[in-house]
N, C-alpha and C positions, 0 to 999 in steps of 0.2 A: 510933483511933490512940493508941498509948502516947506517954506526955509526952516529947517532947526538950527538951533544955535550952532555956531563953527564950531565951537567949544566939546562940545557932545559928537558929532559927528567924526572930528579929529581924535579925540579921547579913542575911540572902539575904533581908526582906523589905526593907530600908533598898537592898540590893544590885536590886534587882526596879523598886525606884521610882525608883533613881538611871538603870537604864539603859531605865524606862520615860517619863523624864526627857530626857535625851538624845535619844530616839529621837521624840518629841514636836517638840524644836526644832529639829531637824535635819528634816525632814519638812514643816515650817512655815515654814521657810525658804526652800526651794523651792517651796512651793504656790502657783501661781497665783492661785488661786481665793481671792476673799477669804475666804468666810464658811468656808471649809476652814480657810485660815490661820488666824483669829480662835481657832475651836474650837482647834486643833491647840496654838496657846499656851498656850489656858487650860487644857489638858488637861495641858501642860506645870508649867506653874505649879502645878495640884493634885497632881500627881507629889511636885513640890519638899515640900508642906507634908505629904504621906505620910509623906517620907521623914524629914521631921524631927518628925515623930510618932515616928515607930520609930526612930530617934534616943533621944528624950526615953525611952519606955519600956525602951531597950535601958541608959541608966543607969542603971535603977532593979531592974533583972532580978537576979535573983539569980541567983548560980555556983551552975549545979547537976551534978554529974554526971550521963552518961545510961547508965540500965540495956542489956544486951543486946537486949530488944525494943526498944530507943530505935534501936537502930542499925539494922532491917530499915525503921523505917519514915525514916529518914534517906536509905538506898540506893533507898526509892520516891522518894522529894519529887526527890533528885540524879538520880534517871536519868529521872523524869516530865519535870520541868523544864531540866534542863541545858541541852537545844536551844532551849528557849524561852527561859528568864530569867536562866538563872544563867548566871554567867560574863563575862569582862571585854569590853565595849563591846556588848554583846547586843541592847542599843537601837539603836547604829549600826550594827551590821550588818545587821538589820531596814530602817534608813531608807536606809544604801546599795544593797540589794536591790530598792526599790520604784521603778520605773521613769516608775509613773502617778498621778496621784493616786487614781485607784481603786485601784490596789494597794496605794497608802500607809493608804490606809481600810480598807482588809481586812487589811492589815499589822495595824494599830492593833487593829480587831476581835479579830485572834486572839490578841494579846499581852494584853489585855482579859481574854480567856476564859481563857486560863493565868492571867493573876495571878488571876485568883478561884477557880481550882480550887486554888494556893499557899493564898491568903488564907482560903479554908473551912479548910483540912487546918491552917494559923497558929492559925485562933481557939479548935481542939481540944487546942493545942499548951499556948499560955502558960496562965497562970495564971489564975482566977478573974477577978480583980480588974482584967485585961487585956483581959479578952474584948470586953466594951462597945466599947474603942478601935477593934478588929478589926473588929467589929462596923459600925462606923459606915464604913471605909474601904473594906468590902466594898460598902455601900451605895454608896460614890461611885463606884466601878469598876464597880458593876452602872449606875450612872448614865452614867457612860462609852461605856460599850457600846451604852445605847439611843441616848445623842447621834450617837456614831458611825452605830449603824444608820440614823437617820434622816437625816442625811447624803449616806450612800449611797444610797437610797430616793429621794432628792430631786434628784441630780449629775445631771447634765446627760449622766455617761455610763448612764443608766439608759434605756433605751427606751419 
């Protein structure tokens, strides 16, 4: 992937954790289930300190303009993702869709696997000196995922 600006890249990843944020406590909210609930906050709460990771580096990003190839691979990340992340309450409408708690866990899962297919294409994106951050945020998302799976594996709706 050619470089798009930090700027834009950071933008939809702060945009990705706020309504992967959201979509965490609201979900958790209604969870019966304790040990669903428990996870579902902390999953919440890592969201939060993502997002103010990508905060912290988006002040630091420099204005850069983006070449024409910067723009084909912008039109992938916006039409990959737009269903999945981008976009305004993305996280609620996920958590008002989920009718079970097994839904809400396979919800969770797939938003999971979207931001880490965002967050790879992210750490090709910024800078050098960025990556690391990316880096480590992918690790917890990929951590995410197996919590969740294990979860589900374990639910009582499992046979």
């Amino acid at each position: 992937m050619s470089t798009l600006s930090a700027q834009t890249v950071l933008q939809w990843a702060i945009e990705i954790e706020r309504n992967g944020e959201a979509f965490y406590r609201t979900v958790a909210a209604s969870s019966q289930d304790r040990e669903i609930r428990n996870l579902l906050q902390d999953l919440a709460h890592q969201e939060q300190r993502h997002h103010r990771t990508f905060e912290r580096m988006l002040s630091k990003a420099p204005a850069a303009p983006e070449d024409e190839a910067s723009e084909h691979d912008r039109i992938y990340l916006e039409t990959a993702l737009a269903d999945a992340l981008i976009g305004p309450d993305k996280g609620m409408e996920r958590a008002r869709q989920a009718q079970t708690e097994e839904e809400a866990v396979r919800a969770a899962m797939a938003f999971e696997k979207d931001t880490l297919l965002f967050f790879y294409e992210l750490a090709e994106a910024v800078p050098e000196s960025q990556v690391q951050a990316v880096r480590a945020v992918i690790d917890e998302e990929r951590d995410h995922l197996r919590q969740l799976t294990r979860v589900l594996r374990s639910g009582p709706w499992v046979p």
